[in-house]
N, C-alpha and C positions, 0 to 999 in steps of 0.2 A: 832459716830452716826450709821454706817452701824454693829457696833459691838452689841448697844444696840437694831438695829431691827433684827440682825441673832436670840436673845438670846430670844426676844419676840415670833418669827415666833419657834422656837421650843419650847417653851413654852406652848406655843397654842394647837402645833402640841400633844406634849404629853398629855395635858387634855383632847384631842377629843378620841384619840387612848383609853386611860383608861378609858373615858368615855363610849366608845362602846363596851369594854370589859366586864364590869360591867354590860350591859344590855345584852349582850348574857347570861354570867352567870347565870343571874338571870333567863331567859327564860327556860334557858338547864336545872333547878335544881327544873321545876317546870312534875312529871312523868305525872301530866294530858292533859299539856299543851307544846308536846313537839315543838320545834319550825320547820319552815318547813326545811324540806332539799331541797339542791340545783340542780339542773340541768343543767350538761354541754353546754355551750353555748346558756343558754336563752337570750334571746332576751325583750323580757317582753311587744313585742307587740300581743296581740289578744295572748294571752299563746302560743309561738310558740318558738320553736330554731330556734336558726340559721343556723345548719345545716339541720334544715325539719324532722329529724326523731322524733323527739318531736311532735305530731299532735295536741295537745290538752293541759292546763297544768294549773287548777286551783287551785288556793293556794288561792284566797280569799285577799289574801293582799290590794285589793282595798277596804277593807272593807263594799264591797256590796255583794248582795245576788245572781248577776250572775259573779261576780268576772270582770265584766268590760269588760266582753268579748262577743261580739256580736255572737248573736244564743244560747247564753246557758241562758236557761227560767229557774227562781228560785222556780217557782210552777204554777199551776192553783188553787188553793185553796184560797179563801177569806178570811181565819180569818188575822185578822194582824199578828198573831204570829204562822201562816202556816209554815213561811218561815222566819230564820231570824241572825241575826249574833252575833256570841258569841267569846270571847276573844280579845287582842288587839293587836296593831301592831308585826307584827313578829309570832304572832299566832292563828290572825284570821279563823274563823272553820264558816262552815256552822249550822244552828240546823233545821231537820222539825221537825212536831210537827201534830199530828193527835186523834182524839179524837172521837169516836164512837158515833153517834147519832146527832150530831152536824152540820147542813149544811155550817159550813164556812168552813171544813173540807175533802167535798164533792166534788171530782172533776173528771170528764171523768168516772161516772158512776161508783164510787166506792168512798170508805172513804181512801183518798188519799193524802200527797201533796210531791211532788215528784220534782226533778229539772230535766231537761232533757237539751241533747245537740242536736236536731234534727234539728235543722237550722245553725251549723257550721258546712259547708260544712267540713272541715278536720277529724273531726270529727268521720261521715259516715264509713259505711261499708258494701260491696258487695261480694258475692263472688270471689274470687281469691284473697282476702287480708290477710294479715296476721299480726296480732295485737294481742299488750300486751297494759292490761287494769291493772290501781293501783289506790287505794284507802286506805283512812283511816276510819273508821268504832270507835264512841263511843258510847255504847247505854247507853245512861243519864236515871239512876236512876230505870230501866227497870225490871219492877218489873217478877220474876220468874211465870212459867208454876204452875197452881194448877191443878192436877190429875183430880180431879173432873170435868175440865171444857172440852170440847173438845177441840182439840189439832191445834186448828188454825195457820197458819204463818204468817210472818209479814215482806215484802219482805222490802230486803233496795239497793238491786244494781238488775238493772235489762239492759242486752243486750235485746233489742227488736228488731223483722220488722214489716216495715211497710206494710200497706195492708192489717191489720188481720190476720199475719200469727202468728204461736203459739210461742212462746217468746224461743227461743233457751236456753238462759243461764239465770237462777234467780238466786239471793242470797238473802234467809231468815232465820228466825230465826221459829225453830219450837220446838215444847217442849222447853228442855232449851240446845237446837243443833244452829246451824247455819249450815246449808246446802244449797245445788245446787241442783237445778232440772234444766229438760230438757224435749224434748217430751216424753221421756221413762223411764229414771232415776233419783231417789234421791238419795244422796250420802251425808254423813256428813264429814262437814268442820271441826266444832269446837264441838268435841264430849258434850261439857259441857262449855255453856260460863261465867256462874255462876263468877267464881273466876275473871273472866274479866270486868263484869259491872262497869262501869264506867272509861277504861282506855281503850287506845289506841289500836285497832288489824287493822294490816295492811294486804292488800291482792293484790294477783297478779294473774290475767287470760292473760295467751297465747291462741291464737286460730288461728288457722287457718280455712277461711270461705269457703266452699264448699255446694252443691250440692248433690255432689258424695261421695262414703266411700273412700275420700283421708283427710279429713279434721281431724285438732286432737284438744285436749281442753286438756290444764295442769290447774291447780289451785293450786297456790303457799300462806301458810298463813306464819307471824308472829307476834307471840304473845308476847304480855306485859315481857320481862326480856329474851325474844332473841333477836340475833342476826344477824340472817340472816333467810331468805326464805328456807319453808320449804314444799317439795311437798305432798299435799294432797290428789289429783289426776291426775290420768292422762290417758286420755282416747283418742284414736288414731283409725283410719282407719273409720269414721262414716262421716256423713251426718251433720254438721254443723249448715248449712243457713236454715231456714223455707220456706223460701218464693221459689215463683216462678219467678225470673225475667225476664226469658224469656216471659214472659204473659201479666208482670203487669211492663210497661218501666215505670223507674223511682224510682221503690223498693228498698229502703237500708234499712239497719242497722244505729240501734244508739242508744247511752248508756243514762240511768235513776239513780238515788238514792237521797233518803230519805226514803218515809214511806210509804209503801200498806200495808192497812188494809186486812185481808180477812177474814171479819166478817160472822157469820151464820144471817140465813134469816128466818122465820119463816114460814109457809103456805101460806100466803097472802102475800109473799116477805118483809114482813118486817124486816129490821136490827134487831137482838138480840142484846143488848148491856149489859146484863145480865151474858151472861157465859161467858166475855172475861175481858181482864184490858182492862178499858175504855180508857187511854191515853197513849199512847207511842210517846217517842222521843227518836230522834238519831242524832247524829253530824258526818259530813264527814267533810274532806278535801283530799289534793293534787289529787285529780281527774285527771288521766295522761292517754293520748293513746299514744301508742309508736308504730310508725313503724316496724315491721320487717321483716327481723332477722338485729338485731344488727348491 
C-alpha cells in the first residue's frame, strides 16, 4: 500500500513539474509578450523586497490596473479604456490609451492618462537620494511622425515634483526619437524607434537627487534582440531636483507613465486635433525603484 502511494505522490509530482514547464515555454517563446523577470528576494507584499532595496515593484500580476498596490493611481482619465489591462497571467502589462479631443481623456488640464505613484510613501523622492528607476515601454500600433505635421511629443515616463516645480526627467517620443528632456536639455534615447513599434524596449534611469552641481542622471536602454543595458547618457556634476524644499516642507518627487498628449491649441486655446494622430497607446510594465547604490 505505502508502495502504491510513494508511486502515486511521484506521479503527481511529475505532471505538475511538466506541467509548469510547458506554460513557461510557452510564455518565453511569445517576443511580444515576454514574461516578467524576477527580483531577488521579493516578498510580493505592497511590491516590496525583503531586503528594502526594492522600493517599489509593479509587475501587474494582480491583474489590476494599480497592481494591488496601495498609492499607485491607475489614471485620472474617465474613459473606461483610459486605463486598462492586457495579456494573462504571468504577463500581465498595463495599456493607457489617449485620444485627442475627447473629454474622457482629459485629465489635470491636459489630454492625458497617466498612472502615477505619489501616495506610496517608498516610492518618493527628495534630495539626497539616490535611485534607479526601470521600466518596460510598448508603443501599440504607434503610428509614425508625418513631416507635414508639427513635431509634437508624446511623453510616456515622467520623474516629477511636487509644488509646480518644472519636471526634472521626461521620457517622450518626438519625431520618430524617443528622448529625455530636463530644465535645459533634450538628448535622444532611441535615435529611430520605427523598427521597434510594437515590441518590448526596456529602460534604466540612475539619478542622483540634489540641489546642488553634485547630482548625476545616467540613462540606460535595451532594445528588442539585446542583451544587456546600454548607456545612453550620462550626465554628472548638475542640479537634479527642481524644487525648493527648503520652502515648500513636504515637497517630493515621484514617478508617472503612460500617455501625455502635448497637443497644439489654436488662438482661442482650442486643442488642434487636425495636425497630430489623434490616438495613441502604450503598454508598461515592471515599474521598479531601486535603492542605491546597490
Amino acid at each position: 500500500m505505502k508502495t502504491m502511494k510513494l508511486g502515486w505522490c511521484l506521479a503527481f509530482s511529475t505532471l505538475l513539474f511538466a506541467t509548469a514547464c510547458t506554460k513557461k515555454e510557452a510564455i518565453a517563446t511569445d517576443q511580444n509578450d515576454t514574461p516578467h523577470d524576477t527580483v531577488k528576494g521579493l516578498s510580493g507584499v505592497q511590491g516590496l523586497t525583503a531586503n528594502g532595496d526594492t522600493l517599489l515593484n509593479v509587475t501587474y500580476e494582480s491583474g489590476t490596473t494599480n497592481s494591488d498596490i496601495t498609492g499607485v493611481n491607475p489614471t485620472n482619465a474617465t474613459a473606461t479604456d483610459a486605463a486598462y489591462m492586457i495579456g494573462s497571467p504571468g504577463t500581465y502589462r498595463v495599456a493607457h490609451k489617449v485620444t485627442l479631443g475627447q473629454p474622457g481623456y482629459y485629465s489635470n488640464e491636459a489630454y492625458r492618462s497617466e498612472s502615477d505613484a505619489d501616495y506610496a510613501a517608498n516610492a518618493r523622492f527628495i534630495p539626497g537620494d539616490e535611485r534607479r528607476y526601470e521600466f518596460m515601454l510598448l508603443l501599440k500600433d504607434w503610428e509614425e511622425w508625418n513631416p507635414a505635421n508639427p513635431a509634437y511629443g508624446d511623453n510616456i515616463f515622467q520623474l516629477k515634483v511636487s509644488g509646480g516645480a518644472l519636471v526634472p526627467v521626461r521620457i517622450l517620443t518626438k519625431r520618430n526619437a524617443i528622448v529625455t528632456r530636463n530644465t535645459t536639455n533634450q538628448d535622444n534615447l532611441v535615435t529611430d524607434f520605427r523598427p521597434y513599434i510594437n515590441q518590448w524596449i526596456h529602460f534604466r534611469i540612475d539619478v542622483k537627487w540634489a540641489t546642488t552641481n553634485t547630482g548625476y542622471l545616467k540613462i540606460y536602454t535595451k532594445l528588442p534582440g539585446q542583451t544587456t543595458y546600454n548607456l545612453v547618457l550620462d550626465r554628472a556634476n548638475y542640479a537634479t531636483y527642481t524644487g525648493t524644499p527648503d520652502t515648500l516642507p513636504g515637497q517630493h518627487g515621484y514617478i508617472k507613465w503612460g500617455v501625455y498628449r502635448e497637443a497644439g491649441k489654436d488662438a482661442n486655446g482650442n486643442v488642434i486635433t487636425s495636425d497630430n494622430v489623434l490616438t495613441r497607446i502604450a503598454y508598461h510594465d515592471n515599474i521598479r525603484i531601486i535603492q542605491l547604490p546597490l
